[in-house]
C-alpha positions in Angstrom: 36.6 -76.9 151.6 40.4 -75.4 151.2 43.0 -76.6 154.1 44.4 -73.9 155.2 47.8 -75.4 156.8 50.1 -74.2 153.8 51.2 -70.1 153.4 48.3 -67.9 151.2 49.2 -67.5 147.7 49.2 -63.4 148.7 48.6 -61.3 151.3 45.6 -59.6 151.0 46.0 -57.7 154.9 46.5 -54.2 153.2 43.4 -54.6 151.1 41.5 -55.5 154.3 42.9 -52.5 156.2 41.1 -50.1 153.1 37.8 -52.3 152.4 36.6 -53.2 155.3 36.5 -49.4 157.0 34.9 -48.5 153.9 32.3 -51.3 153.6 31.1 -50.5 157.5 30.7 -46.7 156.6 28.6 -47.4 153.3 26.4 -50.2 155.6 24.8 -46.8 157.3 23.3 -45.7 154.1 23.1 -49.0 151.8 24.2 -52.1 153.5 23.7 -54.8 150.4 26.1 -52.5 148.8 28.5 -52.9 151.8 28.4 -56.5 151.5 28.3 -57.0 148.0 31.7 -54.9 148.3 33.5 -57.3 150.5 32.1 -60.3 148.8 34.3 -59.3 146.3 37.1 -59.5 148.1 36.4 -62.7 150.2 36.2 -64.4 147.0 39.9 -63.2 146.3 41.3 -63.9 149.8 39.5 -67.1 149.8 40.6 -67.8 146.5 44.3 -67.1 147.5 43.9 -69.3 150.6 44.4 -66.1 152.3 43.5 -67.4 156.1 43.6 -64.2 158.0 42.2 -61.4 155.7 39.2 -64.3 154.9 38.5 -64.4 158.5 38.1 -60.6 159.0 36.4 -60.9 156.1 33.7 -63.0 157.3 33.7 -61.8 160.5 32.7 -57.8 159.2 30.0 -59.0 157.1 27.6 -60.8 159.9 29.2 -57.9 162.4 27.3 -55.4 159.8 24.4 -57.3 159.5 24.4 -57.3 163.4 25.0 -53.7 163.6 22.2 -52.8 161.4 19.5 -55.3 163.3 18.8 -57.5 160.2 19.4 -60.3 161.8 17.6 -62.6 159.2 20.2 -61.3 156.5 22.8 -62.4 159.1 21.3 -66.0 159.1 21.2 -65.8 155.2 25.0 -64.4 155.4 26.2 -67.3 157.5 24.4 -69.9 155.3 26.2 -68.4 152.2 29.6 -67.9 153.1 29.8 -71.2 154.6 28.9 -73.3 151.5 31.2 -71.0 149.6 33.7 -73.3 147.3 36.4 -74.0 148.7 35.8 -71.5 151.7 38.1 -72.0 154.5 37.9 -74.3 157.5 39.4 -72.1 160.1 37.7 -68.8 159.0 34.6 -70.4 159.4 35.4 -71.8 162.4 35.9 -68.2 163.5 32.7 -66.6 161.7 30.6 -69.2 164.1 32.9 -68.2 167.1 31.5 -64.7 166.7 28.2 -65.2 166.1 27.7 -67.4 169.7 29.3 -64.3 171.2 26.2 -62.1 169.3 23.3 -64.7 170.6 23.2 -62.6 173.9 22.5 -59.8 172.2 19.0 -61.1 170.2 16.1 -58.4 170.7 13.9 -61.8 171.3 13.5 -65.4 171.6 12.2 -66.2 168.5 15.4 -64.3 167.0 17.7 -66.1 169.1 16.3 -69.5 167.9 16.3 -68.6 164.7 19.9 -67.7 164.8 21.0 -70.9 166.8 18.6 -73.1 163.8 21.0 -71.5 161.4 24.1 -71.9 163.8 23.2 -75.4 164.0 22.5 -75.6 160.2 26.2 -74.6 159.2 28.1 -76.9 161.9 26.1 -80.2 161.3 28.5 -82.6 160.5 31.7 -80.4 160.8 34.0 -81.7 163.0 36.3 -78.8 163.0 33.3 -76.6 164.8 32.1 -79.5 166.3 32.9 -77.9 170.0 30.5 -74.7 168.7 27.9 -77.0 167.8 27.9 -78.7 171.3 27.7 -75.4 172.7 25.0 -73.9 170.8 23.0 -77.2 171.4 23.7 -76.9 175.1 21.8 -73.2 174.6 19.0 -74.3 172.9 18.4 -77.3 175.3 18.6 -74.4 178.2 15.7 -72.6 176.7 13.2 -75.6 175.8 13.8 -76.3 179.6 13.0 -72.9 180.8 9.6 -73.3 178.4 9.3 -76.5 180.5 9.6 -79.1 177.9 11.9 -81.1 179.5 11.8 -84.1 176.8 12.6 -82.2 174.0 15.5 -80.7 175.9 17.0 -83.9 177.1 16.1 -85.3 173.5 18.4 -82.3 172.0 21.0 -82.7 174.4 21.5 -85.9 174.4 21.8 -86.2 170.6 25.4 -85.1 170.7 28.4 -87.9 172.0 30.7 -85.1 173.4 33.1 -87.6 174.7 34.2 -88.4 171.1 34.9 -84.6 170.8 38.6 -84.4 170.6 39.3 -80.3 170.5 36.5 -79.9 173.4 38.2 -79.3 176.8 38.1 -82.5 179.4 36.4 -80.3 182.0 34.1 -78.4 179.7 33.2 -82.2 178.2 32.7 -83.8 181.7 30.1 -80.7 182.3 28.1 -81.7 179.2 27.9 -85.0 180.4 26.7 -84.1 183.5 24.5 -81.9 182.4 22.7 -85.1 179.7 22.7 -86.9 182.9 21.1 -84.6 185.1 17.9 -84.1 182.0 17.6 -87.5 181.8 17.1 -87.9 185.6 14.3 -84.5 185.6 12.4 -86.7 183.1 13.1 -90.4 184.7 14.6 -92.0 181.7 16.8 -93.7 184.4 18.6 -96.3 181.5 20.1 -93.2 179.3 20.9 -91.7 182.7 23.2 -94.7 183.8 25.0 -95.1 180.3 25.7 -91.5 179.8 27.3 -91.6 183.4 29.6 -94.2 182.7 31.4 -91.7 179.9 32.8 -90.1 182.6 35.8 -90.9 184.3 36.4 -91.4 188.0 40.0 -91.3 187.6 40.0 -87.5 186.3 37.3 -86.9 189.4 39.4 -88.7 191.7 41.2 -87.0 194.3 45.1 -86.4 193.5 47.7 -86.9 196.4 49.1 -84.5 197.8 53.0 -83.9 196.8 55.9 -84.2 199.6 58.1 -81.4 199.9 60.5 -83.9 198.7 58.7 -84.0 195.4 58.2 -80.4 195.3 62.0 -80.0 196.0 62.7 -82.1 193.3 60.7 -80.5 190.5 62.1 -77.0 191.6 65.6 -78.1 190.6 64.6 -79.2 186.8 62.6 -75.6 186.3 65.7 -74.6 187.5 67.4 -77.1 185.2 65.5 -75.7 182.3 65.6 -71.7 183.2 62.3 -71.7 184.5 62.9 -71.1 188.0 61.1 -68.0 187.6 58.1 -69.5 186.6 55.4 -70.4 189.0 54.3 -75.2 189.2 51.5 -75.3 187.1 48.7 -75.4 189.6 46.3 -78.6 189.4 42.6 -78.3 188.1 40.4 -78.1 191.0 37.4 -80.8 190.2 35.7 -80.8 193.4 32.3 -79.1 192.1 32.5 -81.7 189.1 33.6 -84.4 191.4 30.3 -84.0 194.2 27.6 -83.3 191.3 28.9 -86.7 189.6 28.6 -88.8 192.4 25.5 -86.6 193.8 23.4 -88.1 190.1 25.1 -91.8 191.0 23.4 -91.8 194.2 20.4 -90.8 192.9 20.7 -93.3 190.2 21.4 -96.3 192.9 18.9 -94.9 195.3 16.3 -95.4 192.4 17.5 -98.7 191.8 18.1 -99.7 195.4 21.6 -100.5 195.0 22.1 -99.5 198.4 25.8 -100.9 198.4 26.8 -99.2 195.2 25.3 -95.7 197.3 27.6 -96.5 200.2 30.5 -96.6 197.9 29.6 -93.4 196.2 29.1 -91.8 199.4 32.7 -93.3 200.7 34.0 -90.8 197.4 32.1 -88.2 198.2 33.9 -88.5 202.3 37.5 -88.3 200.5 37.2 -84.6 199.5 39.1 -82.2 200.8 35.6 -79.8 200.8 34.0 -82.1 203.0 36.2 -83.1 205.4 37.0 -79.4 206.4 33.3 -79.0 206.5 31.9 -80.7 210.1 28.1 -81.1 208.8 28.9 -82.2 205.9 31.0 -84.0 207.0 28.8 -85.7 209.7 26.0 -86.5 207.1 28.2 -88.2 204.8 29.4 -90.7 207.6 25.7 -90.9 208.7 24.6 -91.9 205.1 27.9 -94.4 204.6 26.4 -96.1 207.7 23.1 -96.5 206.9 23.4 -97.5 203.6 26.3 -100.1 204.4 23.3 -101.4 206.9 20.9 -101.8 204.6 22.9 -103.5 202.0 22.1 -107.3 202.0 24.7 -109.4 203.8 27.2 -110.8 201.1 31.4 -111.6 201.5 31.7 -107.6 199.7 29.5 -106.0 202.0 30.2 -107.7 205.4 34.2 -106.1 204.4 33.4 -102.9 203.7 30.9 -103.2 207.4 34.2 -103.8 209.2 36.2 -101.6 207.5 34.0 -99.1 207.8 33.3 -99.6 211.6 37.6 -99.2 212.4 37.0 -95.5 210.8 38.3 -93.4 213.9 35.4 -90.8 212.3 32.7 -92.8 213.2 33.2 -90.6 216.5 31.4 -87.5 215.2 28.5 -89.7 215.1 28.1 -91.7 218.1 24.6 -92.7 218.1 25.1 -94.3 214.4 28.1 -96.2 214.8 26.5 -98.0 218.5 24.2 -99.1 215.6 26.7 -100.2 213.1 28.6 -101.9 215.6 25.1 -104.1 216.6 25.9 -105.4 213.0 29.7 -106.3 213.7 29.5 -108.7 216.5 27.7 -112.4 216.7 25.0 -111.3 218.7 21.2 -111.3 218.7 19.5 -107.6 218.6 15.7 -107.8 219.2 14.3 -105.3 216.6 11.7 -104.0 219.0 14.4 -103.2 221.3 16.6 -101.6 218.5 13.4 -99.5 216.9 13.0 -98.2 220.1 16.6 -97.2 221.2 17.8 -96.1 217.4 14.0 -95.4 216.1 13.3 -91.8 216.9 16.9 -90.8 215.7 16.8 -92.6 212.5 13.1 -91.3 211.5 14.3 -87.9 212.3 16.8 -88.1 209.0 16.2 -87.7 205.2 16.9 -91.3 204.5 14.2 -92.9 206.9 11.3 -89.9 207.2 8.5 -90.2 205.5 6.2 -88.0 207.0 3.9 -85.8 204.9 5.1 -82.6 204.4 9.0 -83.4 204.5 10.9 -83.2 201.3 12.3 -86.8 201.7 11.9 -89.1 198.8 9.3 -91.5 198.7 11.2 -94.7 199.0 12.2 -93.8 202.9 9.6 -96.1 204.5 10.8 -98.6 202.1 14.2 -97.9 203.6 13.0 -98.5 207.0 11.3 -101.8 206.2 14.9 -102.6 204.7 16.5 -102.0 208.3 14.3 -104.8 210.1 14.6 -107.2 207.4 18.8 -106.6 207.8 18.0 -107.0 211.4 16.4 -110.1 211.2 18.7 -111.6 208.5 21.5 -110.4 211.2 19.5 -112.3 213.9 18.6 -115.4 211.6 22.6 -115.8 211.3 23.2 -115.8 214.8 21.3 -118.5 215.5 22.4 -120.3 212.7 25.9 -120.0 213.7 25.3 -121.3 217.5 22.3 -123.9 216.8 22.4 -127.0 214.4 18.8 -127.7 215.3 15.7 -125.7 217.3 12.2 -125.7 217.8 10.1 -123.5 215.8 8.4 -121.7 219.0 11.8 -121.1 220.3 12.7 -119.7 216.4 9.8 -117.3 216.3 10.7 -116.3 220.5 14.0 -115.2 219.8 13.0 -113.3 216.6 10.1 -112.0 217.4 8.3 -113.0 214.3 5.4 -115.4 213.7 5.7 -118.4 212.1 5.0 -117.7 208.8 7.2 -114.5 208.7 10.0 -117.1 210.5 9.7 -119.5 207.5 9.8 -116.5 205.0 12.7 -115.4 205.8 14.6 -118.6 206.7 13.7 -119.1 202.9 15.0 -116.2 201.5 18.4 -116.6 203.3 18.5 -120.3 201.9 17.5 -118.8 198.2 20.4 -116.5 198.4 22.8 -119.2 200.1 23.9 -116.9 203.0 23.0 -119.8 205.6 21.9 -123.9 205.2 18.1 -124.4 207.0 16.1 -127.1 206.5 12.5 -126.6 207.7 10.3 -130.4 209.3 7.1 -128.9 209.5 5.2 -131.7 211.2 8.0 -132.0 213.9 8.2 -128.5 213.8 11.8 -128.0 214.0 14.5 -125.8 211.6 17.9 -127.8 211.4 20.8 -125.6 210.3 23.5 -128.2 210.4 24.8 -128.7 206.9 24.5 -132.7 205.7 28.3 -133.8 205.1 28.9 -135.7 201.6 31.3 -139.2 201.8 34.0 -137.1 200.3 33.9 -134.7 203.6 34.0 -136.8 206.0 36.7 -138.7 204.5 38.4 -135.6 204.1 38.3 -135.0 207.7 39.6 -138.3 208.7 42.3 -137.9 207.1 42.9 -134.7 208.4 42.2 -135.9 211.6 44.5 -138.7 211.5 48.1 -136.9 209.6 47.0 -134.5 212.7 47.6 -137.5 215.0 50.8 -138.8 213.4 52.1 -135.4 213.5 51.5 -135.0 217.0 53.0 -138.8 217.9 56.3 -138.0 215.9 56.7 -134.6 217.9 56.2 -136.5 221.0 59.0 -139.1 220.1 61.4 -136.1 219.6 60.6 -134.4 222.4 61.5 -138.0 224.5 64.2 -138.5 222.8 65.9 -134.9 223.3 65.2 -135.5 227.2 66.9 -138.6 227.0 69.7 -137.3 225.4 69.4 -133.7 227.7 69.8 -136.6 230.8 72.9 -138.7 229.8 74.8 -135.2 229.2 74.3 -134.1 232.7 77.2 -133.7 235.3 77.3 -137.0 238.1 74.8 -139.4 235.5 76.9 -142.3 234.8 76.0 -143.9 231.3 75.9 -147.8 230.4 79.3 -148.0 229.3 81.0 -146.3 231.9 79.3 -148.6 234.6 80.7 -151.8 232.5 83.8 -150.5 232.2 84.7 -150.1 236.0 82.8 -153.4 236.5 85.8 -154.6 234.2 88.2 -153.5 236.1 87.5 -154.6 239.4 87.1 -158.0 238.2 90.4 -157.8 237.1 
């Protein structure tokens, strides 16, 4: 194909002002004749690299077809001028252009598919209508999901890497994304799901500071610099709707996987929009769901940070009842889980995240969730101890855990797998000891701590004595050594 980028050989415009009237009056009566007419003179404008008068060309000839309802002679036109020797890029970027604008106006499905077959056809492997193609596809993926064949629609729709599109818009590409994303979720091909998410950028989602009218001060005086006072600040893209659907399919993705921290994070995005701060439910269910899911994380060095940080939030105070809870997780103290399922029980249950009663529309990994909370609860309480005994009996354990014994040992073991605490477990004497065994290195470590410690201190004690010693002989009426010999001296003289 011809690059159109240098200056056509001749202007064929007058020619196309004459023909192509002509050629849409003869369509009414013979319109194969009408097209065989301009075909003619495509060739020539084509032939002169004649960009414009090509285009209008191409554009007339499926318009007629159109007109006239022969809509396979339009599919039969496309497929013809676009193979065309050395037919232009940019006139057949805009034949294609048009004919997405005519798929709205199909008499029937089967018309319409046939049309975006041939659409699809012509732009397969053209990267200068590579943006049509994604949009077509993005059609035809609509309609297998409306006939409820959700596979073949993510299947179509995925096919496509949009993010290697260079002429595509960035919000127009970060919709397609989302779009792949949100198929592969409807038919639980959870792997594709998380890849395809990860083409998107948080930075471009991400919310954009606010300017100070310093900085707005500023940029008003180079517009004015450049004679473009007049002219209004380009306003910035407003992303919200992109921003809450992303991270609405990435807490879906780490629900599914259980990634509770990962949701808590995600939800800690979604709680820095402007949309849902000015919103006070929204609001409040955000902070409810950055609580619970920062509770039912398990306890590592991230999590237990992003607990306290999370608990100094001065908006913890729309929600009272949830941050008494979150608070139970901040301090060094034991909570009985019968005691806590009691107080915090029937206001938890009566939320999305916990419910899972028949007839709700909560997912069905909430009494899951709920079996998370008392194993965080325990854990909490298994740390406790462990941070205030080095060794206890067993039946005291189980007491202030309220477990039994084999539950006790379970989770003891678990903790000591995932090196949160040190337990050791003497069955037969039936005691846990939680007191870490110190190497030779350690405790020689220690002593010599211990003993620069002691130096220290003995050499600050020695300058202490000796600055009150010299504090004394500088004081008014205390005769020194010398002194005293020196009127002895005299008076034996």
């Amino acid at each position: 194909m011809a690059d159109a980028a240098f200056k056509p050989e001749r202007d064929y415009s007058k020619e196309a002002d004459t023909q192509i009237p002509e050629a849409e009056q003869l369509a009414k009566t013979d319109i194969h004749a009408a097209i065989e007419k301009l075909s003619v003179l495509e060739k020539q404008t084509r032939q002169a690299s004649d960009l414009a008068s090509t285009s209008r060309i191409l554009v007339s000839i499926i318009t007629i077809c159109k007109n006239a309802g022969d809509w396979s002679l339009l599919n039969d036109q496309t497929l013809v001028l676009s193979k065309k020797h050395g037919q232009l890029k940019q006139a057949i970027t805009t034949m294609v252009q048009t004919i997405v604008e005519f798929l709205d106006q199909t008499p029937s499905l089967e018309t319409k598919l046939s049309v975006i077959e041939t659409l699809r056809t012509v732009t397969e492997g053209k990267i200068f209508v590579e943006v049509e193609r994604a949009r077509v596809t993005k059609i035809l993926s609509d309609i297998k999901r409306q006939q409820g064949d959700l596979k073949a629609a993510a299947e179509t729709l995925c096919e496509l890497q949009v993010e290697t599109f260079g002429s595509m818009d960035r919000r127009e590409k970060t919709e397609f994304i989302l779009a792949q994303v949100a198929l592969c979720i409807e038919t639980g091909d959870w792997t594709q799901a998380g890849i395809l998410s990860r083409k998107i950028s948080t930075r471009y989602l991400s919310r954009k500071p606010k300017k100070t009218p310093e900085q707005l001060e500023k940029e008003k005086k180079e517009r004015e610099k450049k004679g473009k006072a007049e002219e209004e600040p380009p306003k910035e893209e407003d992303v919200t709707e992109l921003k809450l659907r992303y991270y609405e399919q990435q807490i879906t993705l780490a629900k599914h996987d259980a990634k509770y921290l990962d949701v808590c994070k995600h939800y800690r995005q979604v709680l820095d929009t402007e949309a849902v701060e000015e919103d006070p439910k929204m609001l409040q269910a955000t902070l409810q769901r950055i609580i619970y899911f920062v509770i039912l994380a398990p306890h590592d060095n991230e999590q237990h940070d992003l607990l306290h940080r999370i608990h100094k939030d001065a908006r913890n105070a729309a929600v009272p009842q949830d941050a008494e809870l979150l608070k139970l997780f901040t301090v060094h103290e034991l909570m009985r889980w019968p005691e806590v399922s009691k107080v915090f029980g029937p206001h938890l249950l009566s939320t999305d995240i916990f419910d899972s009663s028949p007839g709700q529309s909560a997912d069905d990994k909430a009494h899951e969730r709920w079996q998370d909370l008392r194993k965080r609860v325990i854990e909490h309480n298994v740390r406790v101890v462990a941070k205030y005994y080095t060794r206890i009996q067993m039946g005291r354990l189980t007491q202030l855990l309220d477990l039994t014994e084999d539950e006790t040992e379970k989770y003891i073991s678990e903790l000591v797998t995932a090196k949160t605490v040190f337990a050791k477990i003497d069955r037969p004497a039936r005691i846990v000891s939680f007191a870490k065994p110190r190497d030779a290195d350690d405790i020689l470590n220690e002593w010599s701590f211990n003993m620069k410690s002691l130096l220290g201190h003995l050499e600050r004690i020695d300058h202490l004595i000796t600055k009150e010693e010299m504090m004394a002989r500088i004081q008014p009426g205390v005769k020194t050594k010398k002194e005293k010999k020196g009127k002895e001296s005299k008076r034996a003289r």
